[in-house]
N, CA, C and O atoms as a GROMACS GRO file, in nm:
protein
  228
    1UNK      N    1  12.433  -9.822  -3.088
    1UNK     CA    2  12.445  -9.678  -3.093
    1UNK      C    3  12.590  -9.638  -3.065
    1UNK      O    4  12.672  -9.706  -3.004
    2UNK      N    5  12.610  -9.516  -3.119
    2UNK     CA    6  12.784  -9.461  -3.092
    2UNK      C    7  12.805  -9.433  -2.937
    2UNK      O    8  12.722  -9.398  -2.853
    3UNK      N    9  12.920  -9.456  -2.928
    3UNK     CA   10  12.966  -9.428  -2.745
    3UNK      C   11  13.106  -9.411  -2.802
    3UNK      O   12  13.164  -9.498  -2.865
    4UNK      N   13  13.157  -9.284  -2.772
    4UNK     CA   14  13.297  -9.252  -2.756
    4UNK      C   15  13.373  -9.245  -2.573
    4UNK      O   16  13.484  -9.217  -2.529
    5UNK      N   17  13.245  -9.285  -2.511
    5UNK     CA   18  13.328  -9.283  -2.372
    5UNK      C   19  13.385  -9.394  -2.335
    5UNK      O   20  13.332  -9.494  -2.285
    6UNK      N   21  13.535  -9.365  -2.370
    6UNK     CA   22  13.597  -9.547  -2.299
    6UNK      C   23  13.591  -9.586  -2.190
    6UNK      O   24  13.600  -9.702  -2.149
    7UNK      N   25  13.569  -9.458  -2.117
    7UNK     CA   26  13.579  -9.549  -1.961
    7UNK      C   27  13.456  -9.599  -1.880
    7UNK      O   28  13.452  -9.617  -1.758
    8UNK      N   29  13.359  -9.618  -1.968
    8UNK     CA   30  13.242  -9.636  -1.943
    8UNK      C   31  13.236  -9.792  -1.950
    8UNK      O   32  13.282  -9.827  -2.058
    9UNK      N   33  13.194  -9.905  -1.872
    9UNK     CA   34  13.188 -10.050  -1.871
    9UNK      C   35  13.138 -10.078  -2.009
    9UNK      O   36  13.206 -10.151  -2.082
   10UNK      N   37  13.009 -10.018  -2.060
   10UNK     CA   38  12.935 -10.069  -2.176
   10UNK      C   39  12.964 -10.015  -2.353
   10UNK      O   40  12.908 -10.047  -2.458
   11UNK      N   41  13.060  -9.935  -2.328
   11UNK     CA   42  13.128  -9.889  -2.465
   11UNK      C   43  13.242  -9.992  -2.475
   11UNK      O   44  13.334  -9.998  -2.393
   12UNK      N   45  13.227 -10.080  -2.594
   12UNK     CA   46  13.304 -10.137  -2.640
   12UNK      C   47  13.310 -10.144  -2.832
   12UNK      O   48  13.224 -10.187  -2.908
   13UNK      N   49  13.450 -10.084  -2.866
   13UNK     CA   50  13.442 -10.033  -2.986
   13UNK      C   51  13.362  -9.932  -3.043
   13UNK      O   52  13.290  -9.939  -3.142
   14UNK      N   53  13.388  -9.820  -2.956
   14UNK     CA   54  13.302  -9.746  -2.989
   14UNK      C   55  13.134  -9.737  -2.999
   14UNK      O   56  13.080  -9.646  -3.061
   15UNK      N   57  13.067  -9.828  -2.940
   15UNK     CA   58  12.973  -9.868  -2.947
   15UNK      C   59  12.911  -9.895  -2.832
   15UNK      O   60  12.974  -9.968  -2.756
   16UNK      N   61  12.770  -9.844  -2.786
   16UNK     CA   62  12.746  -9.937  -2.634
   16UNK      C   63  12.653 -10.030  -2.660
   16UNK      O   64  12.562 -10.027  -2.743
   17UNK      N   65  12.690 -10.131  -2.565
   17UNK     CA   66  12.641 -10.267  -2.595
   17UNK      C   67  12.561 -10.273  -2.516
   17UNK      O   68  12.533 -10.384  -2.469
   18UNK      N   69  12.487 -10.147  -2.467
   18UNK     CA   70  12.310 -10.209  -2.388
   18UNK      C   71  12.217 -10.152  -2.564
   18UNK      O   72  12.248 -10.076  -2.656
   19UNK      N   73  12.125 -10.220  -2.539
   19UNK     CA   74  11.985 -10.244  -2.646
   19UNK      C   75  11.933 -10.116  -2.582
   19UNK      O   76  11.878 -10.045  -2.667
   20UNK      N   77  11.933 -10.079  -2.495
   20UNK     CA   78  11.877  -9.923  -2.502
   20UNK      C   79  11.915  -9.840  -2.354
   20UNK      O   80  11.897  -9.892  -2.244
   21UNK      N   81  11.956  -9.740  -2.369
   21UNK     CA   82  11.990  -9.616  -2.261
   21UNK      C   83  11.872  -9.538  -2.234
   21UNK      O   84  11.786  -9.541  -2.322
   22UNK      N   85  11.844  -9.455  -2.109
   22UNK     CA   86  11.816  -9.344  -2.042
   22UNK      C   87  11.914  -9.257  -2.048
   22UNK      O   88  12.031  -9.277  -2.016
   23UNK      N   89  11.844  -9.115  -2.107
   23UNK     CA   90  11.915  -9.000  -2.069
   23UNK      C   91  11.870  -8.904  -2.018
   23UNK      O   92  11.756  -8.862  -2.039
   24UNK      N   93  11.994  -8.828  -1.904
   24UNK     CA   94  11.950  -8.750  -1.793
   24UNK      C   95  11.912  -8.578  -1.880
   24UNK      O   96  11.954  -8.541  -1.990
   25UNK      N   97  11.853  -8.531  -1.818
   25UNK     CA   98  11.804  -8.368  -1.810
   25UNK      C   99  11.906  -8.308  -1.920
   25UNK      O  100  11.862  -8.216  -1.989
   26UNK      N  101  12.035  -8.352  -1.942
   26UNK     CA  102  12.168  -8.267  -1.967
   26UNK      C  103  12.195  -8.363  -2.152
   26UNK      O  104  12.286  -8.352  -2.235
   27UNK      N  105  12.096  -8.430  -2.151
   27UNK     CA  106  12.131  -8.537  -2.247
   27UNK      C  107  12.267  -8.644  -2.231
   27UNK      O  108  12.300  -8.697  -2.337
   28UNK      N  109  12.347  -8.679  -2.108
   28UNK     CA  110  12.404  -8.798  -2.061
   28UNK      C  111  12.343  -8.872  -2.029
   28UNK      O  112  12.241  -8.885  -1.961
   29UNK      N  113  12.440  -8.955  -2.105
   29UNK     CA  114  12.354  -9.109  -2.103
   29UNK      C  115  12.340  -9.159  -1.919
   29UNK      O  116  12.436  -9.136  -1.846
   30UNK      N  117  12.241  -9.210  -1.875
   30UNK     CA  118  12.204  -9.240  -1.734
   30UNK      C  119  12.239  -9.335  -1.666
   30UNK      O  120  12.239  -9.338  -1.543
   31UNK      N  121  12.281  -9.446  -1.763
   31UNK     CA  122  12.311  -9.579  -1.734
   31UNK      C  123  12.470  -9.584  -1.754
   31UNK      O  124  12.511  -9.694  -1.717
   32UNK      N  125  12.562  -9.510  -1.795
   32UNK     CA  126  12.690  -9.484  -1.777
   32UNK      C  127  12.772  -9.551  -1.638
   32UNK      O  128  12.766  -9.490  -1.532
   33UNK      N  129  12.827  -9.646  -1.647
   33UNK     CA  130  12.903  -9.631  -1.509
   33UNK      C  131  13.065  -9.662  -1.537
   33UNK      O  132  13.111  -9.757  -1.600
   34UNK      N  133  13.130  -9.563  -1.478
   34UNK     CA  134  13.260  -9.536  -1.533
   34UNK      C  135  13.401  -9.617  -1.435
   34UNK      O  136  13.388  -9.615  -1.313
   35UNK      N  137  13.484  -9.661  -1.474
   35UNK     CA  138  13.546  -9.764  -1.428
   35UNK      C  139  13.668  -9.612  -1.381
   35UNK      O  140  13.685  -9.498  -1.425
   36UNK      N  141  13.715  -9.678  -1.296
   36UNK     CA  142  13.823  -9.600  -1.212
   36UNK      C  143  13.934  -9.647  -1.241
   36UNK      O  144  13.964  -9.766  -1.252
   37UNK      N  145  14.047  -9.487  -1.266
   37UNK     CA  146  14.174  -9.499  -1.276
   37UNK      C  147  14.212  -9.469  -1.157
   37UNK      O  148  14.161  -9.384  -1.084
   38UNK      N  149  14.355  -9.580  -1.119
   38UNK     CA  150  14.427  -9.476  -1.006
   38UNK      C  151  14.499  -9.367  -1.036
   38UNK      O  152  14.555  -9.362  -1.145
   39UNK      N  153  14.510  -9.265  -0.948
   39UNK     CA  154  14.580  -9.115  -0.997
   39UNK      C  155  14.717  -9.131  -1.028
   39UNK      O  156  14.768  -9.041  -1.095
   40UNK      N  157  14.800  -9.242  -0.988
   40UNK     CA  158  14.931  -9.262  -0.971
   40UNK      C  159  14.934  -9.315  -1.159
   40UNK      O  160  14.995  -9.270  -1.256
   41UNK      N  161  14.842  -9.422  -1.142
   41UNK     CA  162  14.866  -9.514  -1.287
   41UNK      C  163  14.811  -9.389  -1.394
   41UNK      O  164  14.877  -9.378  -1.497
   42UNK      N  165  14.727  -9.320  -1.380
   42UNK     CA  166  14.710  -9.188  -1.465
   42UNK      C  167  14.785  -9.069  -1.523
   42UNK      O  168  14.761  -9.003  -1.624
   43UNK      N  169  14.912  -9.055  -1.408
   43UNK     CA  170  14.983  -8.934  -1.421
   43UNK      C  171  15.129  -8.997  -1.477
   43UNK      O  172  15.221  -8.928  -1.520
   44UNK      N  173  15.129  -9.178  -1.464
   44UNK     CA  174  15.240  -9.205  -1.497
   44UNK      C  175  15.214  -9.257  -1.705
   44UNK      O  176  15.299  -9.269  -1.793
   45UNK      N  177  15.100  -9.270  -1.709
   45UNK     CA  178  15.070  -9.322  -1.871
   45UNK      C  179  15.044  -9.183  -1.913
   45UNK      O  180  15.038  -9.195  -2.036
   46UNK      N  181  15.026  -9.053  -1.885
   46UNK     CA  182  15.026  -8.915  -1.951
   46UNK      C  183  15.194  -8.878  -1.929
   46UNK      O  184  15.213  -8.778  -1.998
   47UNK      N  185  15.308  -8.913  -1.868
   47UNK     CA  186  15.339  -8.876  -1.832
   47UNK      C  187  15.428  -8.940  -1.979
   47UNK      O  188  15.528  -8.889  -2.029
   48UNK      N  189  15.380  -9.024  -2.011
   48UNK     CA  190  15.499  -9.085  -2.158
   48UNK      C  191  15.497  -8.992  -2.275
   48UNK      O  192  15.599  -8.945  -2.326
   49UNK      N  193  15.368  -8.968  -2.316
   49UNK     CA  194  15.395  -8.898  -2.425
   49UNK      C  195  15.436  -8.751  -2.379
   49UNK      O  196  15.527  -8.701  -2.445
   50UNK      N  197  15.398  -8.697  -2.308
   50UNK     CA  198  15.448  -8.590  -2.231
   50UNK      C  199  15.593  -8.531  -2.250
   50UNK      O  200  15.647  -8.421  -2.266
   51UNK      N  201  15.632  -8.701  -2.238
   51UNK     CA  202  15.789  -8.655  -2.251
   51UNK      C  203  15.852  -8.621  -2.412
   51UNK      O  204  15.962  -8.571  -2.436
   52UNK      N  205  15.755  -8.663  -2.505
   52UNK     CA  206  15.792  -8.662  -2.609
   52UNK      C  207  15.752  -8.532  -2.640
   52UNK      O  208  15.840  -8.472  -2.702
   53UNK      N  209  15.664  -8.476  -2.622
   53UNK     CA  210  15.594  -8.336  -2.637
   53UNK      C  211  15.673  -8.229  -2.623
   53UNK      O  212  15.680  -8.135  -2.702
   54UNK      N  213  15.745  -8.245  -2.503
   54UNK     CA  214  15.857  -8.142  -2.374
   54UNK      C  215  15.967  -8.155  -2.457
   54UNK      O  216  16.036  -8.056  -2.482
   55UNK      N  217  15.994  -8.264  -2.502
   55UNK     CA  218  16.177  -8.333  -2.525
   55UNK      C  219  16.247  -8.260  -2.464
   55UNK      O  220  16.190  -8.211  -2.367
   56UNK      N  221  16.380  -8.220  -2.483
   56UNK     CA  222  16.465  -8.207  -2.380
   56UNK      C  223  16.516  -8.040  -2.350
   56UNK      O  224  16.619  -7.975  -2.365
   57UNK      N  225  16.343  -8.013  -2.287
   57UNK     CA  226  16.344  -7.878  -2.238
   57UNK      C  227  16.466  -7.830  -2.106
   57UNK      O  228  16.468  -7.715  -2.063
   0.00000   0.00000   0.00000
């Protein structure tokens, strides 16, 4: 089935690789478990194209 959430363990290629999900009340998937960014490593990989966006405001 389609999965566009990357940060989810079981989406790989767009795709999740369990044979079947639960979904909650809201229609999210239930079995989702989402891998953690640090805030530092987050603000510094947005922070690249960023600069290209801004250029030399």
């Amino acid at each position: 089935m389609q999965c566009e959430n990357i940060f989810c363990i079981y989406c790989e290629d767009k795709k999740c690789i369990l044979g079947s999900i639960s979904l909650d009340a809201t229609g999210i998937c239930a079995n989702c478990i989402t891998v953690h960014i640090e805030e530092a490593t987050l603000r510094a990989e947005k922070a690249k194209p960023l600069q290209k966006f801004h250029g030399d405001e």
